[in-house]
N, C-alpha and C positions, 0 to 999 in steps of 0.2 A: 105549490110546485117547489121541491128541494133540488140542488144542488149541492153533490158534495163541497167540501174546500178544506184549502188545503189549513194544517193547524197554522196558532200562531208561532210556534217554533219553527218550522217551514221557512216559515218569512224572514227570522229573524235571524237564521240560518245562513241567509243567502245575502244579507245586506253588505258585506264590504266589499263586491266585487259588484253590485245589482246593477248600479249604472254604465261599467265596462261592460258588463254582458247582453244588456240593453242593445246599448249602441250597435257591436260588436253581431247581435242576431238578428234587426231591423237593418242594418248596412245605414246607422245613422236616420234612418226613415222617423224615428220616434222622434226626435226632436221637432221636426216641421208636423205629425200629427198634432201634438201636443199646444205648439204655437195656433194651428187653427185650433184648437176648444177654446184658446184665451180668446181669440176677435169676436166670440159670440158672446163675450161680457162687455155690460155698459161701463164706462166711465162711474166709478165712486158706488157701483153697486156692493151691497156687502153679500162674501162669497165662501161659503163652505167647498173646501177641496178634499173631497171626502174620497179613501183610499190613497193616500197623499203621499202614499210610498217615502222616494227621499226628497222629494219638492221638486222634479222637473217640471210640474204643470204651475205649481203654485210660483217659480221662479217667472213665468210666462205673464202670470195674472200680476205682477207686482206693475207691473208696465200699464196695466189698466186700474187698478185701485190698491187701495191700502187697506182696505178693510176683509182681509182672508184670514181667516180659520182651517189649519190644516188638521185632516183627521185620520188617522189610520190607526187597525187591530197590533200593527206590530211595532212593540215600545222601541224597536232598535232602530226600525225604520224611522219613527219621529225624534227620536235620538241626531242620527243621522241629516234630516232635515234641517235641523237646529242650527248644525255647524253650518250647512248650505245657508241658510236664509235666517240669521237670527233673529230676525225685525217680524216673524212669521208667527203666531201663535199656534203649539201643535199639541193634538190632544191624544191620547191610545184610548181605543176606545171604538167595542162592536160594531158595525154598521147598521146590527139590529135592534140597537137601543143606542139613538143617537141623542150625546148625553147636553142637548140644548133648547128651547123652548119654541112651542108653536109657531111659525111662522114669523121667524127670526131673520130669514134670508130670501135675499132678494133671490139668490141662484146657486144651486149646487155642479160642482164637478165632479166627474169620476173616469179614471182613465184605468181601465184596465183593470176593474175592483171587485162588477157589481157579479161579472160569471163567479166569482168567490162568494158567494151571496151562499149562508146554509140556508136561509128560506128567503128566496126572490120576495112574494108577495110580502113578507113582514118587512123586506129591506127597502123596497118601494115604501110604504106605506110610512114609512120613518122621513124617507125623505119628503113623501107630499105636507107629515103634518110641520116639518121645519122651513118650509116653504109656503114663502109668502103668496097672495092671489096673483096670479098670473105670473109667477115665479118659474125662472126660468131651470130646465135641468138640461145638462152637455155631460153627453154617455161615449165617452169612447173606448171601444171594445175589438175582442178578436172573436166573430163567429164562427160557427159552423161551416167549415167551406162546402162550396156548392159543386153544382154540376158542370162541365165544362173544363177548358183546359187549365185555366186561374185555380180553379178547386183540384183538379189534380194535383196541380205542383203545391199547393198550400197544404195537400196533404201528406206529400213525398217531406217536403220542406220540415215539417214539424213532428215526424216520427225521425228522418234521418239526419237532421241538424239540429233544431230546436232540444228535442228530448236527450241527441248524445251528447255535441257540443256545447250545451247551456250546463251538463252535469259535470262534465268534462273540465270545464272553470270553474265551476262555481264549487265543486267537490261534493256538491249535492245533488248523483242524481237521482233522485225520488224528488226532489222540489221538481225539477226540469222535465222529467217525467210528466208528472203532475198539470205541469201545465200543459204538455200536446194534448193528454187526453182529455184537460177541464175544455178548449176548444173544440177540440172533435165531437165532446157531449154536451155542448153548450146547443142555444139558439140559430137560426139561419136570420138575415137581417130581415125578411119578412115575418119572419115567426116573433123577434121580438118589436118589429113594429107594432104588431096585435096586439103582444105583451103591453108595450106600454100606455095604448087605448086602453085597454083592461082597466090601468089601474089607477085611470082616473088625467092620465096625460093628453093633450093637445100635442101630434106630431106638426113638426115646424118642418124642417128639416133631414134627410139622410144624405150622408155622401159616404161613398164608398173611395176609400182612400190606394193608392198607390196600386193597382189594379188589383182591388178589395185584399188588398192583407190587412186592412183594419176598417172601420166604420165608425164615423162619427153620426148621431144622433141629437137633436137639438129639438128639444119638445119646453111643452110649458103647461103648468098647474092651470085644471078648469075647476 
């Protein structure tokens, strides 16, 4: 299964404004997403934050252990990181060749990375063999909106705010763009629950955040 994404220029495009814009199109909501992915890390586990954008998850996860690895496709974004969190190790570097050994980690994070995925099943697969036995994976993601009144307004929402006002700031809109439609063509949260049975995952957990404008995910390597 492919999904387009977007290039690594894209990214790196939009980074000196990413975390205004953020805030600024969630109404602040990302912040407390992102804090829950950290509570489903152990104490002293060591933790790959893979799609690591500019470190808001990984600034979360320093509160739980020391031992994180940030990773993201775009060098500006882990540029960027750096001056956030210098204490942070950050690598650039594909999703679909993750450049670290067998089952190195206790637990991977990804917020917002994996619908960027050019091929799902090879980006999974990276992450099962970097993960340790019963190693934990926290997906938080923007699906498919559904049916119902929550899925109409998330799709009013992200053709008439998201896509004009994210290009609007950020002066990039084909990034902003890009993302309503990575959304709109993404997974529904049942469809990637299945996905991630597929591919070898134990579902732990879903929770549908903020009345589903995001989904966290909490599964673990069988």
């Amino acid at each position: 299964m492919k999904y387009s994404k977007s290039s690594r220029f894209d990214f790196d495009g939009i980074t000196a404004r990413y975390d205004l814009i953020n805030r600024l199109l969630s109404l602040c909501l990302d912040l407390g997403w992102r804090r829950q992915m950290a509570k489903h890390i152990s104490p002293g586990q060591k933790v790959l934050d893979l799609c690591a954008g500019t470190g808001d998850v990984a600034r979360c996860l320093t509160k739980k252990t020391e031992d994180i690895i940030a990773c993201d496709i775009s060098h500006e974004m882990c540029l960027k990181l750096k001056q956030k969190l210098p204490q942070v190790p950050a690598v650039t570097a594909d999703a679909l060749a993750i450049p670290f050994r067998d089952a190195s980690f206790d637990a991977v994070v990804a917020a917002f990375g994996v619908r960027n995925f050019a091929d799902l099943k090879q980006g999974f697969g990276e992450i099962r063999r970097i993960l340790k036995e019963n190693g934990k994976l926290v997906v938080l993601e923007f699906t498919r909106p559904e049916k119902g009144l929550s899925g109409f307004l998330r799709k009013h929402y992200l053709s008439l705010v998201v896509g004009r006002l994210g290009g609007l700031l950020s002066g990039r809109p084909d990034a902003y763009q890009y993302l309503a439609s990575s959304i709109m063509g993404f997974m529904s949260v049942a469809e990637f629950e299945t996905f991630l049975r597929d591919q070898g995952m134990r579902l732990v957990k879903t929770d549908r955040l903020s009345f589903n404008a995001a989904t966290l995910f909490v599964s673990e390597k069988m």
